[in-house]
N, C-alpha and C positions, 0 to 999 in steps of 0.2 A: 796475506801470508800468516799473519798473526790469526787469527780465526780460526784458517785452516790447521796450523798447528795447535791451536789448544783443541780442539773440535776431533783431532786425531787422538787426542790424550784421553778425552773425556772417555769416546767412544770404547776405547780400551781399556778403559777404568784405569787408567793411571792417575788420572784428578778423580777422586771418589767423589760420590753424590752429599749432598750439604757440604761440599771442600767451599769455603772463600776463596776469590780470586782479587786482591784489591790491582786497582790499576796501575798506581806506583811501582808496586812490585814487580807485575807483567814487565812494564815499560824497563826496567833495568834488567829484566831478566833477556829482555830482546835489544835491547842498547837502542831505543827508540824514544823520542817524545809520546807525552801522553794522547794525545790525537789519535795516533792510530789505533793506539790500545783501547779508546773508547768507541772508536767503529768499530774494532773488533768487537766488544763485548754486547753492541749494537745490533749485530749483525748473528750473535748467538741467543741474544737474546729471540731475535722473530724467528730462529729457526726452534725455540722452545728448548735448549740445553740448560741457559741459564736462568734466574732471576735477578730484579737490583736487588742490591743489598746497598748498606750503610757507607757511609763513608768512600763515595765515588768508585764503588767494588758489585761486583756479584755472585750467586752462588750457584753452586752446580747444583742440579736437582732430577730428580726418579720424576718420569712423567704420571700423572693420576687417569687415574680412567677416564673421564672426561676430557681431558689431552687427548689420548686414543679416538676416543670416538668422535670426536670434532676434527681433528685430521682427517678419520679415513672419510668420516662423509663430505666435508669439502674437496678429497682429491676425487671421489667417486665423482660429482655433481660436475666435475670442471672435465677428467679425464675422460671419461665416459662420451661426450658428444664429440670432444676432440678428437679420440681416434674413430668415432663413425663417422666424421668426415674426412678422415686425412686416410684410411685404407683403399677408399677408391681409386685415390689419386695417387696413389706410390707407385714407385718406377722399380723397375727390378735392383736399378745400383742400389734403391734403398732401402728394399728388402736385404740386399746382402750386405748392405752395414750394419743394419741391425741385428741380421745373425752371426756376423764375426762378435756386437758387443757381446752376445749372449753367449758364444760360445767361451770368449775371454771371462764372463763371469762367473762359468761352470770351473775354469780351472784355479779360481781365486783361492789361495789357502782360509783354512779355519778358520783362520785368529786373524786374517786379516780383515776386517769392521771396516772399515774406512774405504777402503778399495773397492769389497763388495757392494758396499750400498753406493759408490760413484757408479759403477757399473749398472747397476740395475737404475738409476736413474738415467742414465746414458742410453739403456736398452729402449726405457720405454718413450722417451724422447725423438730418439729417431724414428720409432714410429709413428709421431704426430708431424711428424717435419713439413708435410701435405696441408694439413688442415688450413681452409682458405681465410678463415676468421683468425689472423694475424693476433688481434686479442685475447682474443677466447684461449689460443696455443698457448702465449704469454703465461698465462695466467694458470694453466694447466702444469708450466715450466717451474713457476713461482712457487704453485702447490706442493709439489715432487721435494723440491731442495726446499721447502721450508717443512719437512715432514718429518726430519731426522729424529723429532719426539716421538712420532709412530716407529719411525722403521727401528731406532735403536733398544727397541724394546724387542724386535723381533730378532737383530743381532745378538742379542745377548742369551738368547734363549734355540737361538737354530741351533739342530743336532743336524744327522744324516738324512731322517725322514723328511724332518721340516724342509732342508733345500732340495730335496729331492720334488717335493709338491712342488717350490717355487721355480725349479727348472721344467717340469711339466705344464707348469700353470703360463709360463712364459712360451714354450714352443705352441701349443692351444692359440693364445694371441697371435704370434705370428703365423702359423697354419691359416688363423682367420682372414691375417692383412692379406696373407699370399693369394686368396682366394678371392683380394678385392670386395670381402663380404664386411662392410661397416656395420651393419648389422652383427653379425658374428663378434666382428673384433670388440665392438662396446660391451655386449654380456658378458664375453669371458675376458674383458679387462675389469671389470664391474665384480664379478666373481673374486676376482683375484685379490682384488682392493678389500672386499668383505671379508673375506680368507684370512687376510693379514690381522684387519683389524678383531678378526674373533679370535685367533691365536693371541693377541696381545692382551686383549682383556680378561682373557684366562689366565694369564700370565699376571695381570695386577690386581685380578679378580681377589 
């Protein structure tokens, strides 16, 4: 709960980038022992929002180009085989849960950060649901929610064009699962992961 709330803030820029967070602080601020507040800051930390800092604290930070590009290529390397295996095997219920997610993330407000990027993690997760290497999916799942340093660079900077690609780039993917073509659905999941991470590096270019 704690994570997830500061992690909502951050994303919003309500905790600015180099803001300190010490843990005492947090902890009073949520009427909690320190334990939690230090999984939390744990737990931000491997998703790449924070760094430690001084004095059992850390800090909010603007991810660097390298951040970028080691995200997108570890989610490329991990997503990429996992939906060529898991498109074959999708059933139609799970085709049409994953287009209700997508079509819920089409209606997401602007300003809502946090909701959009669950969604689109949401989206592309259901469509690995198939993939028969149990690990491999894991770890594909891992990639996804520890990327919020990639993706929050792409929140911050989407206008109407930008979501417009990532809604086309999205129905592409699924056009591919629908057609049971794993093939398909790896290049243009593959595509889309490059996509991202070339907008972002422009962006901290």
């Amino acid at each position: 709960m704690i994570a997830e709330a500061l992690r909502g803030r951050i994303l919003k820029g309500e905790i600015p980038t180099g803001a300190r967070l010490q843990q005492n602080d947090v902890a009073a601020q949520f009427g909690v022992s320190s334990t939690p507040v230090r999984e939390a800051f744990a737990e931000l930390r491997r998703q790449g929002l924070v760094s430690a800092s001084e004095h059992r604290g850390v800090r909010v930070f603007r991810p660097t180009l390298a951040d970028v590009i080691e995200a997108s290529e570890v989610l490329e390397l991990l997503e990429g085989p996992s939906i060529a295996a898991s498109a074959p095997l999708l059933t139609d219920e799970d085709l049409a849960a994953a287009r209700r997610l997508m079509e819920k993330h089409r209606r997401v407000g602007a300003n809502q950060f946090e909701r959009r990027l669950q969604l689109d993690t949401e989206f592309h997760m259901a469509l690995l649901v198939r993939c028969p290497n149990t690990k491999l999916r894991n770890l594909a799942e891992q990639a996804h929610r520890d990327t919020v340093v990639h993706k929050m660079v792409l929140a911050a900077i989407e206008g109407e064009h930008l979501m417009a690609t990532i809604y086309e780039q999205h129905e592409a993917i699924w056009d591919a699962c629908a057609e049971r073509s794993g093939e398909k659905a790896a290049a243009r999941t593959v595509d889309h992961i490059r996509w991202g991470g070339e907008i972002s590096r422009q962006n901290l270019s």
